[in-house]
N, C-alpha and C positions, 0 to 999 in steps of 0.2 A: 156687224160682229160675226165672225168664223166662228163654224159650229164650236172645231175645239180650238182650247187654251194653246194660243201660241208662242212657242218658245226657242227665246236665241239659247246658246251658248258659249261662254268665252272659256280657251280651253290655252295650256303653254305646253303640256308634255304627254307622256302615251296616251289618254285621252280613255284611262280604265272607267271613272267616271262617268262619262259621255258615252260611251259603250253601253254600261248600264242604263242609261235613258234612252238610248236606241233602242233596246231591248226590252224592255220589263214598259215603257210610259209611250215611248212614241208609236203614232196609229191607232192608240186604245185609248187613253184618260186623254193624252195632250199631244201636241205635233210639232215636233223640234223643228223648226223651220230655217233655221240660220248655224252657224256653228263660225267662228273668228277665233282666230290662235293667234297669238303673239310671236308667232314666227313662222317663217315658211319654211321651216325644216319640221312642225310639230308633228307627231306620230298622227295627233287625234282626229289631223284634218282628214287622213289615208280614212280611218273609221265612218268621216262624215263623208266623203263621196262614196266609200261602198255603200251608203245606204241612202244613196242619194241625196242628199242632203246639201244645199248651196253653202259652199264653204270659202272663206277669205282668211288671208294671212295680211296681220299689220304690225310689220317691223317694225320697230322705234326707228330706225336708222332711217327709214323711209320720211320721216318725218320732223320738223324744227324739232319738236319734243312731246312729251306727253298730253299735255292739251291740247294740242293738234291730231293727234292719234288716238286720243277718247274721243274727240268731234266725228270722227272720219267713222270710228266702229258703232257711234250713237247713228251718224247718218245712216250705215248700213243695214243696220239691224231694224229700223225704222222705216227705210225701204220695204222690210221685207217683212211690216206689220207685227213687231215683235211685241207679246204684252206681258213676258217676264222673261226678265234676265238673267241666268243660272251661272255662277264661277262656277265650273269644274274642275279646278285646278289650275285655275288662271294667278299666276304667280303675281300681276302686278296691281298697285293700288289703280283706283279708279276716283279721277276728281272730283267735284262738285258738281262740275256744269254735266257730268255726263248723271248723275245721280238725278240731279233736277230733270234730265229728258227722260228718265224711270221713276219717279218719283214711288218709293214703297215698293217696287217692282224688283230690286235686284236682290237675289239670297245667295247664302256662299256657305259650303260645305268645308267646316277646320277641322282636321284631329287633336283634336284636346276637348276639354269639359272646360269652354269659355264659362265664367271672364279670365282663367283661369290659362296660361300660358299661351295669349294671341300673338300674333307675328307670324315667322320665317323659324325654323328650328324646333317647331311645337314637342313634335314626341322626343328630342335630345333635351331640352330642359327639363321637363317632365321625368326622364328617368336618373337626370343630373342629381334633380330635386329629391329622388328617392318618392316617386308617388305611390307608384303600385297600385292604385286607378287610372285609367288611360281612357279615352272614350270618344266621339265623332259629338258635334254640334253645326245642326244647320240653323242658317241665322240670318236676319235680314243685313244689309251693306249699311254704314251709315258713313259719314265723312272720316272714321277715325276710325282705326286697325283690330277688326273684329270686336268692334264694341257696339254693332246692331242688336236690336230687341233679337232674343232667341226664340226661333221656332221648335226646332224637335232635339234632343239633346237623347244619347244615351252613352253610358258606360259600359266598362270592359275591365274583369281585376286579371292582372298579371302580375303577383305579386313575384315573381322567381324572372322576371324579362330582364335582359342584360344588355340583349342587341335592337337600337333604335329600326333596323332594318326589318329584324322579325319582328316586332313593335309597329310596323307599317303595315307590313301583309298579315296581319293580326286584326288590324284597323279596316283593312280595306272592303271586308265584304258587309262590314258595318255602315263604311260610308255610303256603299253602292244602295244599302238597306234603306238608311235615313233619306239621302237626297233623292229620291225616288217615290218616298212614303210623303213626304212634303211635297213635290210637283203634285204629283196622283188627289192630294188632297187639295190643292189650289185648284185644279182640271174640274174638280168635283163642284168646286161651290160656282165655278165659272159656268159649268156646266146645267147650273140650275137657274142661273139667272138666263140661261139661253131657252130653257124649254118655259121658263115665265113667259118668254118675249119682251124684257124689258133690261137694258144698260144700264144697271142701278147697282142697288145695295149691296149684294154679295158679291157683286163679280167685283165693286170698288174695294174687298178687302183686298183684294191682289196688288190694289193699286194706292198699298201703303196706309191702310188705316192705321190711327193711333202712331204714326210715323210722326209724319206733321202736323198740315192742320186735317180737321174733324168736317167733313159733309154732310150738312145736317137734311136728311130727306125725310125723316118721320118725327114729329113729336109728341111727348105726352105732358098734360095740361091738367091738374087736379088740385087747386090751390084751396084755400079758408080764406087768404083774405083776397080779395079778387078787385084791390086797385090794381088798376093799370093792364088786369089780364086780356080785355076786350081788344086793347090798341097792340098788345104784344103779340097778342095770337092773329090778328090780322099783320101786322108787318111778316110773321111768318108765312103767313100764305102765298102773303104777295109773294114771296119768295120761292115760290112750288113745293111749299115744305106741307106734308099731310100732318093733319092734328088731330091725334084721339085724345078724348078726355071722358070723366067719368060724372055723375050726377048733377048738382047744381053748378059748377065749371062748366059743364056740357050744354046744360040749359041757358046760362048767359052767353056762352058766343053761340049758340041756336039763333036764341031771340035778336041777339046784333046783326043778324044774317050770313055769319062765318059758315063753311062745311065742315063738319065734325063728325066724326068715326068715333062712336058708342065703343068705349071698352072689351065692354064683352062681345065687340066682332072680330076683337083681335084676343080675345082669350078665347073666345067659346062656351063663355060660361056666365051665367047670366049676374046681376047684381042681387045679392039677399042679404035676408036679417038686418030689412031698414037700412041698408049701406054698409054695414061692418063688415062684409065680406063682397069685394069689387075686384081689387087687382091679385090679391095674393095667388097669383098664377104661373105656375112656370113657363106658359107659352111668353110671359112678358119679361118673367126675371130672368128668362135664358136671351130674351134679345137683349137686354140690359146689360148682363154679364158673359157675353160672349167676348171672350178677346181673340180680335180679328185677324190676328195675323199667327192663330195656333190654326193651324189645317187639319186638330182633329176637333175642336171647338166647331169651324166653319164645317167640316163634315158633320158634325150635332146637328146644325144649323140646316142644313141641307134636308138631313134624314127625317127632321121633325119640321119640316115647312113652317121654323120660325120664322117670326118678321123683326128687323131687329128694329132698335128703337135708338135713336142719336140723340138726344137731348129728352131729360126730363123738367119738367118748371110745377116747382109743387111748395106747396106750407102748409103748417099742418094745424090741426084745432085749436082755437085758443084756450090752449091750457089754463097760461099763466093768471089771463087775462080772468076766468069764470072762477079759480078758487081766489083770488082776491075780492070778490062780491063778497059782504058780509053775508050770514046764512045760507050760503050754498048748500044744498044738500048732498051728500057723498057719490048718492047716483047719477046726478050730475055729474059730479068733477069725475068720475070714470068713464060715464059717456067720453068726455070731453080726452082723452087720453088716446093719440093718435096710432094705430096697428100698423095699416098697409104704408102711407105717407112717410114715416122712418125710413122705412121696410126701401121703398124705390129710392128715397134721396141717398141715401148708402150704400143701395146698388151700383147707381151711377157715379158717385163719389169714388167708388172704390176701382169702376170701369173707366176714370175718366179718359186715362189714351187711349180710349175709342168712342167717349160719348161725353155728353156733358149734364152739368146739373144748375139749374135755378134756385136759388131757395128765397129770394127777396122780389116785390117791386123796384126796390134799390137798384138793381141791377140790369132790368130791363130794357133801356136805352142803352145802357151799353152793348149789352150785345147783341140786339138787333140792328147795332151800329156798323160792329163788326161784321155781321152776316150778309148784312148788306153789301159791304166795303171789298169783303172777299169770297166770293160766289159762292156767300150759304154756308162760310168755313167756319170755323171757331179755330185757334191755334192752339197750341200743346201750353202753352204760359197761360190762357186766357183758361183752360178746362182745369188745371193744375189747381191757378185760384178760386176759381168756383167751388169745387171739390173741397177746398182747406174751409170756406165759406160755410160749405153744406156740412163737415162733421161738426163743426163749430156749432151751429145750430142745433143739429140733433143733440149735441151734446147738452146744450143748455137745457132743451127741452125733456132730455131724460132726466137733468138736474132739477127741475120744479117738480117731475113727477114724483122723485125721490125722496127732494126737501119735503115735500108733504105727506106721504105715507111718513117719514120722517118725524116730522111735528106730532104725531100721534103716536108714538113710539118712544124707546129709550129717551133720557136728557142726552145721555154721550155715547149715541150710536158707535157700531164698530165702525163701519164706514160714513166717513162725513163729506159729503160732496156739496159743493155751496157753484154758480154760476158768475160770471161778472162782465160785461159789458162796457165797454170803453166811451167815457163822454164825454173826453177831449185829450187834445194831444197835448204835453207841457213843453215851453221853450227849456229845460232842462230838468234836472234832479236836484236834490239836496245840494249840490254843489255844480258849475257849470258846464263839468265834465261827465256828467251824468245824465243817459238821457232819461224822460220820466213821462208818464202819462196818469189819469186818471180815469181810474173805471167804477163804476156802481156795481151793487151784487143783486141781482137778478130778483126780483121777487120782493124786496125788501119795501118798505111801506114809507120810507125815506130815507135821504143821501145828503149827503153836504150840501151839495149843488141842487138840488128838487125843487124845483118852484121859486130858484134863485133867479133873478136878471140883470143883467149890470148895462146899467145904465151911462158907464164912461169909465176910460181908463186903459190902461194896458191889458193883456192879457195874464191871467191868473197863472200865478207859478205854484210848483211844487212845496215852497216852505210856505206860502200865502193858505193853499189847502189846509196844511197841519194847522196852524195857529187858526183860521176861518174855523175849524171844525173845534175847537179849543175854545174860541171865546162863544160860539153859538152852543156849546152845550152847556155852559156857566148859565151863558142869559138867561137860555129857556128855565133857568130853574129862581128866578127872581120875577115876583109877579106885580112892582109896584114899579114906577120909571128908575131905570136901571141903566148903569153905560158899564160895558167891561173892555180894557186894553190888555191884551196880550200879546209877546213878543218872546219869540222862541218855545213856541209850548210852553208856554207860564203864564200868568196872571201876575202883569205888574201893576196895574191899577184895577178895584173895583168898585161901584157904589152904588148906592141907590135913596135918590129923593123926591121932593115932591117935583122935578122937570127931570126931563133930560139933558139940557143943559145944565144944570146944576151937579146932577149926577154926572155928567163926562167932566167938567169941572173939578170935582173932588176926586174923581177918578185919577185924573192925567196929574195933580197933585202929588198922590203918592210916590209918585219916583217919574216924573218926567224925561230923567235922561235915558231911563230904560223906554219910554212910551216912544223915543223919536223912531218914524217907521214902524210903528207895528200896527196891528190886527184893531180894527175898534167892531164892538158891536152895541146898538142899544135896542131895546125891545120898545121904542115907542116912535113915531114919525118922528126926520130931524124939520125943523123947521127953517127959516132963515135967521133968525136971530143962533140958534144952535151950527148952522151953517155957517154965518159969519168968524163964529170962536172955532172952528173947526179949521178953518181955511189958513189959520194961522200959525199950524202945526202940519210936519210932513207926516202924513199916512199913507201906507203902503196899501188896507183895505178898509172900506166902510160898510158896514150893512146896518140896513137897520127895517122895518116894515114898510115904512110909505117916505116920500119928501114934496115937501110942498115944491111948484115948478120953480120958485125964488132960490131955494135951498140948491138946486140943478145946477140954476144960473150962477151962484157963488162959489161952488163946488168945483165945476167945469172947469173954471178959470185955473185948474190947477192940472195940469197934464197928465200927470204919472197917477193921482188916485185911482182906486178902483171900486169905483159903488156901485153896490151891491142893493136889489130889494130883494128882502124874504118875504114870499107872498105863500109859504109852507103855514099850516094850518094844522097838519096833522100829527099825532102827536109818534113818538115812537115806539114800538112796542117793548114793554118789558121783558117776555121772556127771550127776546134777542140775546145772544151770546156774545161776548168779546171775545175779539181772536186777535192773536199776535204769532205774526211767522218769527220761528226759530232756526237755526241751520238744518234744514233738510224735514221740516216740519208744523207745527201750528200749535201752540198754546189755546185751550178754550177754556173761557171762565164766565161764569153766570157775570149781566153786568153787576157795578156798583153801583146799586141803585140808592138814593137818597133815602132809607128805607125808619131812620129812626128820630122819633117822636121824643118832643119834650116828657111829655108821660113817663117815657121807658127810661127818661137818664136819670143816675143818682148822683145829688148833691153829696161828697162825699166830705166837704169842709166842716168847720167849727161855723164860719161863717155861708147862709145860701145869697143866692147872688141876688140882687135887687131885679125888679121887671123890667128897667131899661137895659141892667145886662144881661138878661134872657133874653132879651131879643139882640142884643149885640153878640149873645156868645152864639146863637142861632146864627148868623149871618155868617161869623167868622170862619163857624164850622160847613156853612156848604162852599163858602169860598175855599178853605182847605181843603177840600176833597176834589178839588182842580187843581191843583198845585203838586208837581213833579216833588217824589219823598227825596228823603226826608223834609217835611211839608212843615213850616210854620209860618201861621197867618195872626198880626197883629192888626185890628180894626181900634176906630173910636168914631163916634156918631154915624155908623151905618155907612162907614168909608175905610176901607184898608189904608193903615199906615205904613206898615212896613213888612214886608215878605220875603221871609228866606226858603230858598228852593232847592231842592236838588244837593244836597251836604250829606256826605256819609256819614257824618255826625251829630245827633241832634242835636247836642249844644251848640255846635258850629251854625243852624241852619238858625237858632234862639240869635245868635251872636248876629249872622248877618242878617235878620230881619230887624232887629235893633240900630244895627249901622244903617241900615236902609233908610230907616224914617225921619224926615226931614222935616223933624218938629223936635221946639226945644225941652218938651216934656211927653212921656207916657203918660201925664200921670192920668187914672180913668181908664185907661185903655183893657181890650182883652186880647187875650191870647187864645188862638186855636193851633193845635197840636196834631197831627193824621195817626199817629201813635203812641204808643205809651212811654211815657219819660222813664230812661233807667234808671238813672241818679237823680238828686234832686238840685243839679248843678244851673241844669236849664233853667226851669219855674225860676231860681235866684237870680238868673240875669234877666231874665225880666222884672220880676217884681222889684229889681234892686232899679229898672228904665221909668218903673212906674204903673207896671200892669197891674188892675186891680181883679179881676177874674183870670183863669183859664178853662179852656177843656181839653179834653183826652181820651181818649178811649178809656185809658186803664188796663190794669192786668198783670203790672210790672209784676216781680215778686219785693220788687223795694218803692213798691206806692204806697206805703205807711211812711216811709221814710219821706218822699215826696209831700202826702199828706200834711206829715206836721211842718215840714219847710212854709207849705200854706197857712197853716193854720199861726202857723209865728209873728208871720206878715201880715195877717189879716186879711189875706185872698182868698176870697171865695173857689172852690175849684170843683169840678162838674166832670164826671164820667159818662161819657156815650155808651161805653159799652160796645163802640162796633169799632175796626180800623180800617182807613182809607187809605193805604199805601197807594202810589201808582208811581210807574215806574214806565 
């Protein structure tokens, strides 16, 4: 390595530019060592031998074409040990192959304030346009026409400029200013890794960091959960990559026999207050957040003997994991609340075209894959994803912090922030053309899917989820053997007896042609004899707690089922919220919980209901509060008969639960209702099918009228008092 920064440059016309770096850079910060013009008529070459300087002219005409004449001035300048490439006004693009023999190394001086009128004609479109700003950007070269990462940019207002000429020489001692201030600052960082004595980190920003891919020469290691750290931090080694880490991370790759650099030899400052104060350092968040290719950044760098840091691999407390322990206590869960760990994953996220970030085990192999594969590099798509990884994460992780401060707080916070994690991908959406996935919400104490296993069948679609989640929240609220079918968010069969086969029996009853294909759930092991009747019906899902291995064997035999065991135990919590997204929003509403009691309802009849239909108006009524509104549920012997769903009108919904049932009499039956009858039009089409009870919330202002409709008929009728819309 030459004391100083060596530097070609390609020049096409008077060579005012290159002038300037003979003057003010070369001999003192860096040493122009080469100088190629795109013509052998150019002024700038006369400039580059009076100052002696080895100077070459390459025609295009000299040559097949342009790729053959980037090879010829790459060869030359590589001769002449060039390690950065300066346009001074080199008029022609430069390919690829000649980029890849500079790799990060080539910058070019344009008058304009890129991204902002790049090309040929910069200051005439500029005053076309009516700017009135005008200004110089030096910038790095990338394959496409001054749309390189920008190093130093400054403006100029001329709002009165008329002529693009004096528009030029306006510009020019600007340019001379910028492209000058940028080599000088290149010369500088190059300049420090020479008095190191070491071919490393700073002098590689010259050589396109954050360009492409990432050379990872230092890392830092400070995880919570420490699978996989031991085998990660040793493939980095092997790799000659240094690893500092911080307390217990430090101590296990110690004890494995790893070398490890203690923190605080790269801060200065030692660990206290029991660990909560370790990295918060700027000797570390300025190597983190240095972007490598600004030369007043790497001058920072320089002037403060940062070390910069390529890669960080961190995770932070377990939050989530310590306030889900029943009884935790608050000082606890605030221990557990991560400061510095954010703090660096964020840095480097937000650094990542110059560094990378870790946040998983998950991830490990892969890119110690990568580093392996390409000497120690990470690439610009591999740091990009990491990074979307890592705010991902911090995100969620601010999200339990928040949810729980939260939980002690307002009911309807002003800000409501919930997390959610993905736990599988769907073969579509609602419909084919949709795509869809499933994800859980962070923190939550059960999920549709939790503790589910499918023991056979396809994979689980999007409308399979809805209805799954539909018939498992019916079940759980039935505690004697119970089967529920549902088919399109609805409940078209439900019951409960003394088996489970009996009960899916009475169930699939009620409207079998709606049951072909849908959702079943029962809350008791299916057996093989239950198996066997099952087999004989197409189902789309099966869940149920346990199956005897016979019940497997006659199941199987059917392809496309999809059984399911619930091995969920736990129950869900009440003051959970319902949410429902609206355009550009979220509906939140306390749930519907099952909340009232025989006790609380008024018989409001002439006649009260007998104790068999207390307990049938009972059934009828938690089955209707599953039932899409306007909701009417027709049971008899602790079996739904017929159920109307979903009808803008509650006679209409009375009407089709009546056509639904496919028995030749009501008579006996009851009616459950999710709302209050306005007319007394409904109650008579039933009572006229044969229904001998109803219930209702009540509340109409014509439930007198209603009432005596009952009272005519001799139907018992029962107010809840509560209503269960759901929509």
């Amino acid at each position: 390595m030459s004391e100083r920064l060596r530097v070609g440059v390609l020049v096409s016309g008077a060579g005012t530019n290159l002038q300037a770096l003979l003057d003010r850079v070369h001999g003192h910060d860096a040493e122009v060592v080469a100088v190629a013009a795109s013509a052998a008529g150019a002024p700038a070459l006369e400039r580059a031998r009076t100052a002696r300087v080895p100077a070459g002219a390459f025609g295009l005409k000299d040559f097949p074409g342009r790729p053959q004449r980037d090879e010829a001035i790459a060869d030359w300048l590589e001769d002449h040990r060039v390690e950065l490439v300066v346009l001074a006004g080199y008029m022609h693009l430069l390919g690829p192959a000649f980029l890849q023999r500079f790799p990060g190394a080539v910058i070019n001086v344009h008058p304009s304030l890129l991204p902002a009128f790049p090309g040929l004609h910069a200051i005439e479109r500029a005053l076309a346009h009516g700017a009135g700003v005008y200004g110089v950007t030096v910038h790095f070269v990338d394959e496409g026409v001054d749309t390189g990462p920008i190093i130093l940019q400054r403006a100029l207002v001329l709002p009165d400029a008329r002529d693009p000429v004096e528009i030029h020489e306006r510009l020019r001692p600007l340019e001379h200013d910028l492209l000058c201030e940028a080599v000088s600052a290149f010369a500088m960082t190059y300049a420090r890794a020479i008095a190191e004595g070491v071919d490393s980190e700073v002098s590689e920003s010259v050589r396109g960091a954050g360009v492409a891919g990432v050379r990872v020469r230092r890392a830092l290691l400070s995880v919570s959960d420490k699978r996989g750290i031991v085998d990660f931090a040793r493939g980095l080694a092997e790799l000659g990559i240094e690893i500092v880490s911080t307390g217990g991370t430090a101590a296990s790759l110690s004890d494995a026999g790893l070398s490890v650099r203690a923190i605080d030899e790269l801060t200065g400052f030692p660990e206290i207050m029991d660990g909560r104060v370790k990295t918060l350092h700027p000797r570390l968040y300025a190597g983190l957040l240095a972007v490598r290719n600004d030369p007043g950044h790497m001058a920072a760098v320089a002037e403060h003997d940062i070390e910069l840091v390529d890669l960080v691999c961190v995770n932070l407390y377990p939050f989530e994991r310590t306030v889900s322990r029943r009884g935790v206590e608050s000082a606890e869960v605030l221990e557990n609340i991560d400061i510095g760990g954010p703090t660096m994953i964020r840095a480097a996220a937000k650094n990542h075209p110059f560094a990378a970030v870790v946040v998983g085990p998950e991830s490990y192999d892969a890119v110690l894959a990568e580093l392996r594969d390409c000497d120690a590099e990470l690439s610009a798509s591999t740091r990009r994803s990491l990074a979307a990884e890592a705010f991902a994460y911090t995100a969620r992780y601010d999200t339990a912090i928040a949810r729980w401060f939260a939980e002690g707080g307002e009911e309807f916070p002003h800000l409501y922030v919930r997390a959610y994690e993905k736990v599988l991908d769907l073969p579509y959406g609602e419909n084919p053309h949709q795509r869809a996935a499933y994800y859980s919400q962070v923190g939550d104490r059960m999920h549709v899917l939790s503790m589910v296993s499918q023991h056979h069948g396809k994979q689980m679609s999007f409308n399979n989820l809805v209805d799954l989640d539909a018939a498992r929240r019916l079940v759980g609220e039935l505690d004697v053997p119970a089967c529920v079918i549902v088919k399109h968010n609805n409940p078209c069969g439900v019951a409960v007896a003394a088996t489970a086969q009996d009960a899916y029996e009475r169930a699939l009853a009620c409207d079998p042609l709606s049951a072909f294909g849908g959702v079943i759930a029962t809350n008791r092991p299916v057996d093989v004899a239950l198996a066997q009747v099952l087999a004989s019906q197409f189902v789309e899902v099966l869940i149920a707690p346990a199956y005897a291995p016979e019940a497997l064997d006659v199941l199987g035999q059917k392809p496309n089922v999809r059984l399911l065991e619930d091995g969920e135990r736990r129950v869900r919590r009440e003051d959970e919220p319902e949410i429902k997204q609206v355009m550009g929003g979220l509906l939140i509403q306390d749930r519907d919980t099952p909340g009232e009691q025989r006790s609380g309802m008024r018989v409001v009849s002439a006649r009260a209901p007998t104790e068999a239909e207390w307990d049938e108006l009972l059934f009828a009524w938690t089955v209707c509060r599953h039932v899409r509104s306007n909701a009417i549920v027709i049971t008899r012997d602790l079996a739904t008969v017929g159920i109307g769903a979903g009808q803008m009108s509650r006679v209409d919904s009375v009407r089709l639960a009546v056509q639904k049932a496919r028995v030749d009499s009501l008579s006996g039956a009851v009616l459950a209702s999710d709302a209050f009858f306005p007319f007394a039009d409904g109650p008579e089409l039933a009572v006229e099918a044969g229904v001998r009870a109803i219930i209702a919330p009540g509340g109409s202002v014509r439930d007198a009228e209603v009432i005596a409709a009952a009272d005519a008929a001799g139907v018992a009728m029962v107010h809840a008092g509560r209503r269960h819309f759901r929509h």
